[in-house]
MMTF fields as JSON, N, C-alpha, C and O atoms, coordinates in Angstrom:
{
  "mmtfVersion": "1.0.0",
  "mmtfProducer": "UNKNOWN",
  "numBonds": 299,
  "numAtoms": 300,
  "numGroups": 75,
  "numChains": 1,
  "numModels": 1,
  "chainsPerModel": [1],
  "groupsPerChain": [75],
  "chainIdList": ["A"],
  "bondAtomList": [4, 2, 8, 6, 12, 10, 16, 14, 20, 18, 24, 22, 28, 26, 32, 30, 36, 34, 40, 38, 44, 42, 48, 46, 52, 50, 56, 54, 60, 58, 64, 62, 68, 66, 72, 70, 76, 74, 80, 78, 84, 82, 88, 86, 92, 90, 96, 94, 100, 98, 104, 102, 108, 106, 112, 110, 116, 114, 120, 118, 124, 122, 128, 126, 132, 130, 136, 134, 140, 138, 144, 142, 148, 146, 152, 150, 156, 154, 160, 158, 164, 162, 168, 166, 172, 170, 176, 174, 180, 178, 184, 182, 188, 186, 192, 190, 196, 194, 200, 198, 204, 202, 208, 206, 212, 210, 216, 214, 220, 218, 224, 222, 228, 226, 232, 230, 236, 234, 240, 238, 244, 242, 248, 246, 252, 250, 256, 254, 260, 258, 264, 262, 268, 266, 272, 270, 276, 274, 280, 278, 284, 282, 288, 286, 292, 290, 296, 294],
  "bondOrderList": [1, 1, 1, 1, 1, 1, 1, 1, 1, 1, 1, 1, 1, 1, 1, 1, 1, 1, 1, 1, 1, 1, 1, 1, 1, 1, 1, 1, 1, 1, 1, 1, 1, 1, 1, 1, 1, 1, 1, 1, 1, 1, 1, 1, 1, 1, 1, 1, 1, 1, 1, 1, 1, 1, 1, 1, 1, 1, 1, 1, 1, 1, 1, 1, 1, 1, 1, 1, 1, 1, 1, 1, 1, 1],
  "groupList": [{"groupName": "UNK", "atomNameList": ["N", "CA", "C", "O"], "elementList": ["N", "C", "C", "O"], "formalChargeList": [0, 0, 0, 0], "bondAtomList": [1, 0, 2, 1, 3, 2], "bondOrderList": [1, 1, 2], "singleLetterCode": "X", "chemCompType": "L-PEPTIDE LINKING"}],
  "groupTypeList": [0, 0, 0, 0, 0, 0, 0, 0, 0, 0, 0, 0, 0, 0, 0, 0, 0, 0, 0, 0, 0, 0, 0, 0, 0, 0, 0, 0, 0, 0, 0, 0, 0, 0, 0, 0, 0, 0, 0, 0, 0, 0, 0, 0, 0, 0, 0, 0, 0, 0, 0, 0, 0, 0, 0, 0, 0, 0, 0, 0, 0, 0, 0, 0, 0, 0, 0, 0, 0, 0, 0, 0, 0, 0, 0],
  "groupIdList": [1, 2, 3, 4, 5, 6, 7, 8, 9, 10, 11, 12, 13, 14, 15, 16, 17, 18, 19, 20, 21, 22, 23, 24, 25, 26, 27, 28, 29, 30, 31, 32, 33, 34, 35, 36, 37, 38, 39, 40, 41, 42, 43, 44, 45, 46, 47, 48, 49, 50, 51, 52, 53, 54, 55, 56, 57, 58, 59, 60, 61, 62, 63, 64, 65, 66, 67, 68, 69, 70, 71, 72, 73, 74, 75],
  "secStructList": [7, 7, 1, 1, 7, 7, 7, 7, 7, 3, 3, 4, 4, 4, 6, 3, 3, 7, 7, 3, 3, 6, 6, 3, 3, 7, 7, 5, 7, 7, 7, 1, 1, 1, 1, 7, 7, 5, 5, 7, 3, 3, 3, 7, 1, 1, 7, 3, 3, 7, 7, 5, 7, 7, 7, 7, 1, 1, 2, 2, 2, 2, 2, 2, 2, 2, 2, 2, 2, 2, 2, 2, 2, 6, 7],
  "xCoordList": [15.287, 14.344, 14.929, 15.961, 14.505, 14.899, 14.182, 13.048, 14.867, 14.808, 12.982, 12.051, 13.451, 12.366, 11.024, 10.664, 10.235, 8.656, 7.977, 8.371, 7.107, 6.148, 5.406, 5.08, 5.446, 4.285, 2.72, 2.764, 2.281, 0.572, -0.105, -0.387, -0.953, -1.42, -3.052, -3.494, -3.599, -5.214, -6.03, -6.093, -6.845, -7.254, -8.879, -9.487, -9.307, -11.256, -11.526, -11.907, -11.354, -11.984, -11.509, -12.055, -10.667, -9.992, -10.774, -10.878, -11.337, -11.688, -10.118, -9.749, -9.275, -7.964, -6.55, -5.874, -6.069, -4.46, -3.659, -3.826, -2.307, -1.689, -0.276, -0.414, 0.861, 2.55, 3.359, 3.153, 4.45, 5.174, 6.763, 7.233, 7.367, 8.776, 9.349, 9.232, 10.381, 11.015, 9.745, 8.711, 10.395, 9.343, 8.153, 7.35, 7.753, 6.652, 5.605, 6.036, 3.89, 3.025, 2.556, 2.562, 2.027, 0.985, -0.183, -0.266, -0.922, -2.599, -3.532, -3.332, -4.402, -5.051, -6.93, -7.451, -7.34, -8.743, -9.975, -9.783, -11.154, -11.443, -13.126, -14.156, -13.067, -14.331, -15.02, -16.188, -14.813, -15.792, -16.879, -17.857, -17.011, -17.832, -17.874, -18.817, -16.864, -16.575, -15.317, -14.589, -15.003, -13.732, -13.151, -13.683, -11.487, -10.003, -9.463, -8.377, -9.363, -8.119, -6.836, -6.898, -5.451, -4.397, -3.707, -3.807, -3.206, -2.104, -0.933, -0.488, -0.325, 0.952, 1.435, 1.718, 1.604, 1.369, 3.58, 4.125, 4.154, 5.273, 5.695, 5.116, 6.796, 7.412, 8.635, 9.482, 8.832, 10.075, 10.242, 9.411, 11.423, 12.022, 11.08, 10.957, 10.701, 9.847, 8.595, 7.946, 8.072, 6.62, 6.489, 7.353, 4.388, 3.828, 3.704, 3.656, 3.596, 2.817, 1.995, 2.564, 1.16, 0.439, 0.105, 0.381, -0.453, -0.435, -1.068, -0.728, -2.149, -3.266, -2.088, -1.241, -2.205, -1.927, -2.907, -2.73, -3.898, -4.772, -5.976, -6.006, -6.838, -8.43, -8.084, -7.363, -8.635, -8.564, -10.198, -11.162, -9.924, -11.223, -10.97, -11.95, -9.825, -9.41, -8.456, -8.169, -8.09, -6.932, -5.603, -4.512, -5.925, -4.554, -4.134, -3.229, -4.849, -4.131, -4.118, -3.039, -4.742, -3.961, -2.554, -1.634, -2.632, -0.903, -0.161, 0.918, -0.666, 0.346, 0.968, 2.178, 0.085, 0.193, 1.616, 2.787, 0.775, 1.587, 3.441, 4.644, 2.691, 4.615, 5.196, 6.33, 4.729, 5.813, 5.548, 6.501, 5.052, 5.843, 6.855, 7.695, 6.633, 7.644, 9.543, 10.679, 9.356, 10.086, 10.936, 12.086, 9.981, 10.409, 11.193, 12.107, 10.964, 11.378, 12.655, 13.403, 12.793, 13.975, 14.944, 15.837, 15.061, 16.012, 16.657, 17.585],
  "yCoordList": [-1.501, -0.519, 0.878, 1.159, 1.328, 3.196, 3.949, 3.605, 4.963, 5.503, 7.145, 7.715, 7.12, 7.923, 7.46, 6.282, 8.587, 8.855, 7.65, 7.5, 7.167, 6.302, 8.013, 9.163, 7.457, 8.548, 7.982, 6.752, 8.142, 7.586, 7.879, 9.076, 6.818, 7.03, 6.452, 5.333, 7.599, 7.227, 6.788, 7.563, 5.038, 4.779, 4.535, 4.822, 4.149, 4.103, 5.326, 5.094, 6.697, 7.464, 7.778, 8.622, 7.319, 7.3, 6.4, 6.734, 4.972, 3.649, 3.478, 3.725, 3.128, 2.58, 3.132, 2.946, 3.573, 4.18, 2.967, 2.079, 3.376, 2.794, 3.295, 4.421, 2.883, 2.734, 2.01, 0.941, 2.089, 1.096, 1.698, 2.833, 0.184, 0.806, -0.041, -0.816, -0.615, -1.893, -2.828, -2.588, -4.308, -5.187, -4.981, -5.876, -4.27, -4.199, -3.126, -2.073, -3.467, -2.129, -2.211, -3.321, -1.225, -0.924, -0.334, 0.765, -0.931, -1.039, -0.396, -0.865, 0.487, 0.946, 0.83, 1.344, 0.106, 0.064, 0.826, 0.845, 1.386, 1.897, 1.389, 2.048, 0.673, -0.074, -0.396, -0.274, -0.98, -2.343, -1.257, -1.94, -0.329, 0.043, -0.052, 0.351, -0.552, -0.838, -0.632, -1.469, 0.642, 1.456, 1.324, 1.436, 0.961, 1.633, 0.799, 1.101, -0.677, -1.372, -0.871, -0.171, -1.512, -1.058, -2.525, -3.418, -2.493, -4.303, -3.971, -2.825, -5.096, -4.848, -5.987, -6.894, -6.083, -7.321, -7.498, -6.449, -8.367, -8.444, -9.331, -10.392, -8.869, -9.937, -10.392, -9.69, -11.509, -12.114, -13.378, -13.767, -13.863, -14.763, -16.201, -17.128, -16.37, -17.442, -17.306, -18.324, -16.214, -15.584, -14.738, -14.305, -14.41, -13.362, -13.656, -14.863, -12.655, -12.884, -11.484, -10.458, -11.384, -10.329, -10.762, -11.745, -9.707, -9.343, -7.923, -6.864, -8.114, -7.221, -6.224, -6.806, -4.762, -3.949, -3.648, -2.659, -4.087, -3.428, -2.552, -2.357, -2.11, -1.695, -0.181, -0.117, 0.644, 2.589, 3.037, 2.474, 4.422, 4.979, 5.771, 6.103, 6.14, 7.539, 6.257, 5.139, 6.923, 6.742, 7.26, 6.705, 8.639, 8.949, 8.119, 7.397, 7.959, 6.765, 5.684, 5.212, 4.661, 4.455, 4.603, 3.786, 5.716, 5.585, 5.806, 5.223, 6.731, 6.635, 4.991, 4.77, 4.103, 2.709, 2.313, 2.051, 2.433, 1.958, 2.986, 2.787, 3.803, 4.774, 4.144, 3.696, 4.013, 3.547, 1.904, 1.189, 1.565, -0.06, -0.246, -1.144, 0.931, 0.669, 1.571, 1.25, 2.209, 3.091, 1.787, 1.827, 0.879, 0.174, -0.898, -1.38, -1.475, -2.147, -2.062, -2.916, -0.483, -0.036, 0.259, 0.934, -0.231, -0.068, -1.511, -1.732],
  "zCoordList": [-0.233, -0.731, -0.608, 0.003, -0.961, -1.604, -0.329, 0.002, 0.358, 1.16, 0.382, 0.952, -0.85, -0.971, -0.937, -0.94, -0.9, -0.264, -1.765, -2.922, -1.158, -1.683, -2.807, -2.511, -3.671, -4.733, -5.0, -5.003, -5.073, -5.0, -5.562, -5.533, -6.618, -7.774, -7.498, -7.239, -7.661, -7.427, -8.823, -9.778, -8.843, -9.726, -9.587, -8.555, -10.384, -10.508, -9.6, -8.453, -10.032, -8.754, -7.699, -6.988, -7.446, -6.377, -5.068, -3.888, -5.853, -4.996, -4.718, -3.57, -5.542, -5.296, -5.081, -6.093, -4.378, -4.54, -4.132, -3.295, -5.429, -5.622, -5.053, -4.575, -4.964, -4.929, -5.082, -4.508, -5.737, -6.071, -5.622, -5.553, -5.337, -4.874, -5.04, -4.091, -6.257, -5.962, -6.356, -6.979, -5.563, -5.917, -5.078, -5.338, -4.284, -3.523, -4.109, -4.579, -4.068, -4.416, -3.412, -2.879, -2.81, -1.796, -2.186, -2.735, -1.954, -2.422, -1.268, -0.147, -1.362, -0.544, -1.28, -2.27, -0.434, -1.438, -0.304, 0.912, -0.922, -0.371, -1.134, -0.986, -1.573, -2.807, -2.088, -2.456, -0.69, -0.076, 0.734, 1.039, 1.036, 1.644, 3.618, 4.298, 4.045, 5.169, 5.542, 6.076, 5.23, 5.683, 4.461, 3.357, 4.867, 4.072, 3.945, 4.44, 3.419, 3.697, 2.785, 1.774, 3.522, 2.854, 2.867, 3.709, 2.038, 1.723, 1.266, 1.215, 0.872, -0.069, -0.49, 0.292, -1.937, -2.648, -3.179, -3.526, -3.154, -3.144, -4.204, -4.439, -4.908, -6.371, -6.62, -7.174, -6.268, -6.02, -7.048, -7.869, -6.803, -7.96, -7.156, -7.957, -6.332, -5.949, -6.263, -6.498, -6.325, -7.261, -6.193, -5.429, -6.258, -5.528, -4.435, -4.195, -3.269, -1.923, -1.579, -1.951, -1.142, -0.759, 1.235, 1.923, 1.464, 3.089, 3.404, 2.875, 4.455, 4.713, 5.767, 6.444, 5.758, 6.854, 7.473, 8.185, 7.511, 8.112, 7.429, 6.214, 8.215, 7.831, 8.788, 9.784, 8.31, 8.413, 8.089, 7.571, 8.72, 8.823, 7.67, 7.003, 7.308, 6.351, 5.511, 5.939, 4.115, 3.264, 3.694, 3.561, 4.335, 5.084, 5.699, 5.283, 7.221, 7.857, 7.196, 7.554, 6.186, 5.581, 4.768, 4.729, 4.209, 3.472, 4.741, 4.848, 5.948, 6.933, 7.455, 7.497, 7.767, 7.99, 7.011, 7.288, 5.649, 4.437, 4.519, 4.692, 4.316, 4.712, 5.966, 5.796, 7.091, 8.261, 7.663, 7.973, 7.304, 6.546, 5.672, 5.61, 4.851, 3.65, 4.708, 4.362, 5.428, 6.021, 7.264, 7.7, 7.506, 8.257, 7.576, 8.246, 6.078, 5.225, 4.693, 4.218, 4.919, 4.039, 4.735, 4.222, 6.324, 7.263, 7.339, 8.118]
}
């Protein structure tokens, strides 16, 4: 993965932010009414996999979560 900053694209309203880097997006939803979750859904020659990071009070800490994942990925 690419050492640069995740860019983040807010959709429906900003229920959803998005990033993409490579084969990985990071998904931050904020729809359910019970906080922030953040995931990250992955695309490989074997197909998809997705995987929860966790539930946030804020979207920040979310993308923060999501940035030290992708930061940790790319080492």
């Amino acid at each position: 993965m690419s050492t640069e900053p995740l860019a983040w694209n807010e959709q429906f309203a900003g229920q959803l932010v998005t990033a993409k880097s490579g084969n990985a997006t990071y998904y931050i939803d904020r729809g359910h009414g019970l906080g922030v979750t953040a995931y990250v859904g992955v695309r490989d020659p074997r197909g998809s996999r997705g995987f929860s990071l966790g539930s946030f009070r804020t979207i920040e800490e979310a993308k923060q979560k999501c940035e030290q994942h992708y930061a940790d990925a790319a080492m």
